[in-house]
C-alpha positions in Angstrom: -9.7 -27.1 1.9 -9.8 -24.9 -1.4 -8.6 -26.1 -4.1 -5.1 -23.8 -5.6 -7.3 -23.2 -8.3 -10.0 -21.7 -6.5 -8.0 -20.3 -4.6 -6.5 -18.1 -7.7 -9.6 -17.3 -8.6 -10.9 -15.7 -5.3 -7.7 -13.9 -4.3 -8.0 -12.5 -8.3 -11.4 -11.2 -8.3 -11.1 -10.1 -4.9 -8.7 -7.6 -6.2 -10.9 -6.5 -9.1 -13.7 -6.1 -6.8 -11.9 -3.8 -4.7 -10.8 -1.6 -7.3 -14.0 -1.6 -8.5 -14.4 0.2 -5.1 -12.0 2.9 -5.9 -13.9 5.6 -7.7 -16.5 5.6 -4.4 -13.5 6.6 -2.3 -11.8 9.1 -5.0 -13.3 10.0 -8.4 -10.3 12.1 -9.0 -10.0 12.0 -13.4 -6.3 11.3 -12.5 -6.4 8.5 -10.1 -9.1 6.9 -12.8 -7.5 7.9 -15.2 -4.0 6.5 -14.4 -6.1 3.4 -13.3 -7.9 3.0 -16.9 -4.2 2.7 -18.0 -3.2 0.6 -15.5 -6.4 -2.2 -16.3 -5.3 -1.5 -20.1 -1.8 -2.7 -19.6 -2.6 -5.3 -17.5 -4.8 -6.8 -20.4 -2.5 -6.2 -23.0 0.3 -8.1 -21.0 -1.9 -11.1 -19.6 -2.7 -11.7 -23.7 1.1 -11.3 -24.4 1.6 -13.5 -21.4 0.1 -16.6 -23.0 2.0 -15.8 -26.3 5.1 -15.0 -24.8 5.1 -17.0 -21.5 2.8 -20.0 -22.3 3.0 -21.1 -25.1 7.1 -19.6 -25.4 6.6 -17.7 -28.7 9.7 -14.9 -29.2 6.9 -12.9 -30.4 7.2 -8.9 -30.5 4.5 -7.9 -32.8 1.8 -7.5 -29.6 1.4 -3.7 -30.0 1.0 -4.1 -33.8 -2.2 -6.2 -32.9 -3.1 -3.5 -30.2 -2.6 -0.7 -32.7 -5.0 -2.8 -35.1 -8.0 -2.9 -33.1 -7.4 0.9 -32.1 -7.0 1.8 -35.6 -9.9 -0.5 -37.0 -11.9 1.3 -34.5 -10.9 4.9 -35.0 -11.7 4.4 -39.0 -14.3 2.8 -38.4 -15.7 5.7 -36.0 -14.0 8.5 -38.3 -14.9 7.7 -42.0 -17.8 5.7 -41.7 -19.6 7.3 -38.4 -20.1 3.8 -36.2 -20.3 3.7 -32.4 -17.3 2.5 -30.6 -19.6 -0.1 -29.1 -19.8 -1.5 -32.7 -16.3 -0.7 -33.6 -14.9 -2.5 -30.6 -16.1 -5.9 -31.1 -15.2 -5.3 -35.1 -11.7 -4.4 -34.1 -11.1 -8.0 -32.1 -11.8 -9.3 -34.8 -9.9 -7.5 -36.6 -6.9 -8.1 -35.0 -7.7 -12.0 -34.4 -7.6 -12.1 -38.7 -4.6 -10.0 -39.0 -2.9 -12.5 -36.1 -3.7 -15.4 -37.9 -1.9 -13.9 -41.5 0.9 -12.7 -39.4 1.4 -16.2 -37.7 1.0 -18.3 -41.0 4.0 -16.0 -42.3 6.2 -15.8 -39.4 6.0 -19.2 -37.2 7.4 -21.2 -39.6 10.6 -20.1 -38.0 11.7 -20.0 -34.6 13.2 -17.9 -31.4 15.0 -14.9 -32.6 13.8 -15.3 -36.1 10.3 -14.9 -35.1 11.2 -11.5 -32.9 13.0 -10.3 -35.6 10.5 -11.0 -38.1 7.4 -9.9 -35.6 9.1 -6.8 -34.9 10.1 -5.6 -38.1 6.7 -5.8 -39.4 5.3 -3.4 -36.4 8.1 -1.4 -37.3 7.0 -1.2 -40.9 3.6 -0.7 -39.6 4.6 2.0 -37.7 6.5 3.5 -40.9 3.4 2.8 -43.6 0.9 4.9 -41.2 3.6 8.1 -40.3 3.7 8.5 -44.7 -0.3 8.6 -45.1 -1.0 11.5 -46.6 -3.3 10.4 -49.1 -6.5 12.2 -49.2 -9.1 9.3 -48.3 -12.6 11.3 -47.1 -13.5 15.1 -46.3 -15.2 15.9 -43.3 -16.9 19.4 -43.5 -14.3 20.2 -46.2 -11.1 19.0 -44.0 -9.4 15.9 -46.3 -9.0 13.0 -44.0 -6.1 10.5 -44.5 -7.1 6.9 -43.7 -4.9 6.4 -40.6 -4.4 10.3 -40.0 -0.5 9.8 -40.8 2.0 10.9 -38.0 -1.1 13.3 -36.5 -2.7 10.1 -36.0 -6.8 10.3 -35.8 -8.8 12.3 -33.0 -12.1 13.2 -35.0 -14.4 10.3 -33.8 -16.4 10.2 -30.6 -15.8 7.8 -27.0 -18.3 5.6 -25.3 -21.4 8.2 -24.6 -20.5 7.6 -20.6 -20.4 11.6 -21.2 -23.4 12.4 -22.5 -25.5 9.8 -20.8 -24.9 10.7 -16.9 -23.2 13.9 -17.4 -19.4 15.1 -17.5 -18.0 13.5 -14.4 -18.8 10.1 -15.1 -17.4 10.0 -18.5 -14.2 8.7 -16.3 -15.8 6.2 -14.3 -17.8 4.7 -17.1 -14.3 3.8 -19.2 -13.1 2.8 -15.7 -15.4 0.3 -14.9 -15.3 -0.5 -18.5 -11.9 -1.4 -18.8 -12.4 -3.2 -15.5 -15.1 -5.7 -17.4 -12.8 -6.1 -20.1 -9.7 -7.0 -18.1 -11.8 -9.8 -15.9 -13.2 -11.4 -19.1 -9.8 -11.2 -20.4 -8.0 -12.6 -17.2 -10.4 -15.3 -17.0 -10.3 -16.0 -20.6 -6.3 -16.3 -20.5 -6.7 -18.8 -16.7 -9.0 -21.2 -18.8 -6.3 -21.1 -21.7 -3.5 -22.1 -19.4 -5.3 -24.6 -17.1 -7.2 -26.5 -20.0 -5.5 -29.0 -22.4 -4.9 -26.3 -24.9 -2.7 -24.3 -22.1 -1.0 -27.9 -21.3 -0.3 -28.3 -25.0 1.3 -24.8 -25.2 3.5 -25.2 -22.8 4.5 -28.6 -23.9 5.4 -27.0 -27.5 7.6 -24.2 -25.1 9.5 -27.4 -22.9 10.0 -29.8 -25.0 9.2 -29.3 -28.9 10.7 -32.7 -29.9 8.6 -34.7 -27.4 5.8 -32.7 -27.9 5.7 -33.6 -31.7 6.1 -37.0 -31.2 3.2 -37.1 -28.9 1.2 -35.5 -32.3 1.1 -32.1 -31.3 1.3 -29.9 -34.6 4.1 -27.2 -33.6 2.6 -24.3 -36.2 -0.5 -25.2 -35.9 -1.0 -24.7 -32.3 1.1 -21.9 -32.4 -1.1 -20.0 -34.9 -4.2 -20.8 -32.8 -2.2 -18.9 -29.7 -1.1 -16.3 -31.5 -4.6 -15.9 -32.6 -6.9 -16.4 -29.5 -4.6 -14.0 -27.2 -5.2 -10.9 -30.6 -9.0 -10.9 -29.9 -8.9 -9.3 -26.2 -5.9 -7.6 -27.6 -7.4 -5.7 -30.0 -10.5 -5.1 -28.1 -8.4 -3.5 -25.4 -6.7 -1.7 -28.7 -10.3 -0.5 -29.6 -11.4 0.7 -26.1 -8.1 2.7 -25.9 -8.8 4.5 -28.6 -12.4 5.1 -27.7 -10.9 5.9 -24.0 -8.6 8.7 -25.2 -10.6 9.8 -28.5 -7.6 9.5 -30.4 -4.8 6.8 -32.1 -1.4 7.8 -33.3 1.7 5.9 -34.5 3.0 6.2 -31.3 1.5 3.6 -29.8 4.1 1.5 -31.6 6.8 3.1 -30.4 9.4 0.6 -28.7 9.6 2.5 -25.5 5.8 1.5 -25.2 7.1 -2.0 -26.4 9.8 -2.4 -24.2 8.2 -1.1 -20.8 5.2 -3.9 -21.3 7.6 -6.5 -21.8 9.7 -5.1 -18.7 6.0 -5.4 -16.8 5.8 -9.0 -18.0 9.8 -10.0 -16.6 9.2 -8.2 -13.3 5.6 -9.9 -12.8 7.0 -12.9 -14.1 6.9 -14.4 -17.6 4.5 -17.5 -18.0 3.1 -16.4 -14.2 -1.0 -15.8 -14.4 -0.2 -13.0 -11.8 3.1 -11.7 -13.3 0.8 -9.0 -15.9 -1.2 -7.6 -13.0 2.1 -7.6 -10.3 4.3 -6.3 -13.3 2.1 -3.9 -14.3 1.5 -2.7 -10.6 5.0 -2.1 -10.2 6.1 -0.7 -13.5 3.4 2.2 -13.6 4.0 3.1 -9.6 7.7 3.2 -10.3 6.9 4.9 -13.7 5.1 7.5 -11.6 7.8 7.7 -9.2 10.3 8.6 -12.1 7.9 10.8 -14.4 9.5 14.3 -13.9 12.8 12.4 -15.3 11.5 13.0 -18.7 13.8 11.8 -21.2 15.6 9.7 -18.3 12.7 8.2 -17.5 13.0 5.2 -19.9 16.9 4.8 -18.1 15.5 4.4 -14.9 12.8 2.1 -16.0 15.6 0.3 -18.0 17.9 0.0 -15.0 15.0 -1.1 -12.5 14.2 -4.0 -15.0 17.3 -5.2 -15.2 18.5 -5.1 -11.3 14.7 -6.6 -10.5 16.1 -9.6 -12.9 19.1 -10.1 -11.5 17.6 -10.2 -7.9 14.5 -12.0 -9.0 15.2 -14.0 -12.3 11.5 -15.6 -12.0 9.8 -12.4 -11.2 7.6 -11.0 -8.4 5.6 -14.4 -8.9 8.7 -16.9 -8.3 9.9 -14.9 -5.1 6.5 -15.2 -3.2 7.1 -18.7 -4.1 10.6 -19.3 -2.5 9.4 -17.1 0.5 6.0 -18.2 1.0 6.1 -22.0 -0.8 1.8 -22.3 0.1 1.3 -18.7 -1.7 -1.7 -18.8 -3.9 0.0 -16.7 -6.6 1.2 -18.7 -9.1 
C-alpha cells in the first residue's frame, strides 16, 4: 500500500503532467496565457504558504519579495543589458538577501506587529519606486529612471522562446517554463514541511513556549523561513517580469495582496494543496466576475468570506471531513 506521502506526490505531479498536456490540445495565447498566471500564483502562494501557514508568521511583505526579484531582473535586463536567464537566478538571490534584512528587523516582534510592520514597508516600497524620477541611464537619448517610477520598466527583453522557434511558441515556452519552476518550487516547499525543519516550524506556530524549551531558537528559525520561501519567490518575481516584458508598482498593490492571501484561506492555510486548490478557484471565479470591473474585488471579497464561513479549514479540510482517506492533505 502507498505510503500518504507517495501518495501526495503522484496525485501532485500527475496534475502537473497533465497540464503540461494542455498546450497540445489548445495553444490558444489566452488559455496559456491565463495558465502562466495561474502556475505563477500558485508559486507565489505555496512560498507564502510555508511562511504564513507553516511556520505561522503574520507576515505580509510576500509581494515586496516578489516585486524584488522582478525589479532586480528588469534593472538588471534594462540598464546593464543581461539575459533574463542570468537575471532570474540573480533576482532569487536577491530577494533571499533582502528577506533575511527584512526578517532580522521585523521578527523580533510578533502577530499583528509583524503584519503591520511587513506591510508598511511594501507599502513604502511601493511609495519609494512611484517618486523615481531621477535620471539614472539614457538609452538612445531617452533618460531612464532606475525602477521606471509609476510607468514602471518595459524596455528589456523576455526569454528568446520568440526568437528561437518563432512567434507562436513564445507562449508555450514561458508556459512550460513556469511549469518547471512551480514543480521545483512545490517540491522544494513538500521537503520543507515533511523534514525536521518543517516539524520545527510548526512547532514554533503551536506551541512557542514548548518549542523553546525544547532549544528551538524562535527568530532564528523564523529568519531561516522567511528566507528559504524568498528564493522561489523572487525567481517567480523575475520570470514574471521576463513573462510580461514589463514591472510596475502595481504589482504591490493590495488588491494583488489580498486576492493571494484569499487563494491561500480558500485552499487552505498551512495545507500543501491549499495554494494550487486556492489558486484554482480564485482565478476561475476571478474569470467568472471579470466584466465586474471595479466590483470585481467585492465579489472576490464576498466569495472569500462566505467560503470561510462554510469551510473555515479550506478546500483541503473539507475533502478531509468528507473523504477522511483523501490523499490531499
Amino acid at each position: 500500500m502507498m505510503t500518504t506521502t507517495r501518495q501526495h506526490v503522484l496525485l501532485y505531479f500527475s496534475l502537473l503532467i497533465a497540464l503540461a498536456l494542455v498546450p497540445a490540445v489548445d495553444s490558444s495565447r489566452y488559455l496559456l496565457g491565463q495558465l502562466t498566471l495561474f502556475l505563477i500564483w500558485v508559486g507565489v502562494v505555496t512560498q507564502w504558504n510555508l511562511v504564513f501557514g507553516v511556520a505561522g508568521i503574520f507576515s505580509l511583505a510576500q509581494m515586496m519579495v516578489f516585486a524584488i526579484g522582478g525589479y532586480v531582473a528588469a534593472m538588471l535586463a534594462t540598464h546593464l543589458g543581461w539575459s533574463m536567464w542570468a537575471g532570474v537566478p540573480v533576482a532569487g538571490l536577491a530577494a533571499v538577501l533582502a528577506s533575511t534584512v527584512i526578517g532580522f528587523a521585523t521578527l523580533r516582534q510578533r502577530g499583528a506587529y509583524v503584519a503591520l510592520l511587513t506591510l508598511a514597508l511594501a507599502c513604502a516600497m511601493q511609495a519609494l519606486i512611484i517618486v523615481d524620477t531621477d535620471c539614472f541611464s539614457l538609452d538612445d537619448g531617452v533618460c531612464l529612471t532606475l525602477t521606471g517610477g509609476a510607468s514602471g520598466l518595459s524596455r528589456f527583453g523576455d526569454f528568446g522562446f520568440r526568437e528561437w522557434f518563432g512567434y507562436s511558441y513564445a507562449t508555450i515556452g514561458n508556459f512550460y517554463l513556469a511549469l518547471l519552476l512551480t514543480a521545483l518550487g512545490s517540491a522544494f516547499a513538500f521537503t520543507v514541511i515533511n523534514s525536521p525543519l518543517g516539524h520545527a516550524f510548526r512547532a514554533l506556530r503551536d506551541n512557542p513556549v514548548c518549542a523553546a524549551a525544547r532549544g528551538i531558537d524562535r527568530v532564528k528559525y523564523q529568519v531561516m523561513v522567511f528566507s528559504i520561501s524568498a528564493f522561489f519567490t523572487g525567481l517567480f518575481g523575475g520570470f514574471y517580469a521576463g513573462h510580461y516584458k514589463a514591472i510596475g508598482p502595481t504589482v504591490l498593490d493590495i488588491s494583488t495582496l489580498l486576492f493571494l492571501l484569499s487563494a491561500m484561506i480558500v485552499g487552505g492555510v498551512g495545507r500543501f494543496w491549499g495554494p494550487l486548490l486556492g489558486c484554482a478557484v480564485l482565478m476561475f471565479f476571478d474569470e467568472l466576475v471579470k466584466d465586474l470591473v471595479e466590483w470585481r474585488m467585492v465579489g472576490i471579497g464576498l466569495f472569500t468570506a462566505v467560503f470561510v464561513v462554510v469551510c473555515p479549514h479550506g478546500i483541503v479540510g473539507l475533502c478531509e471531513r468528507l473523504a477522511p482517506r483523501t490523499p490531499l492533505r
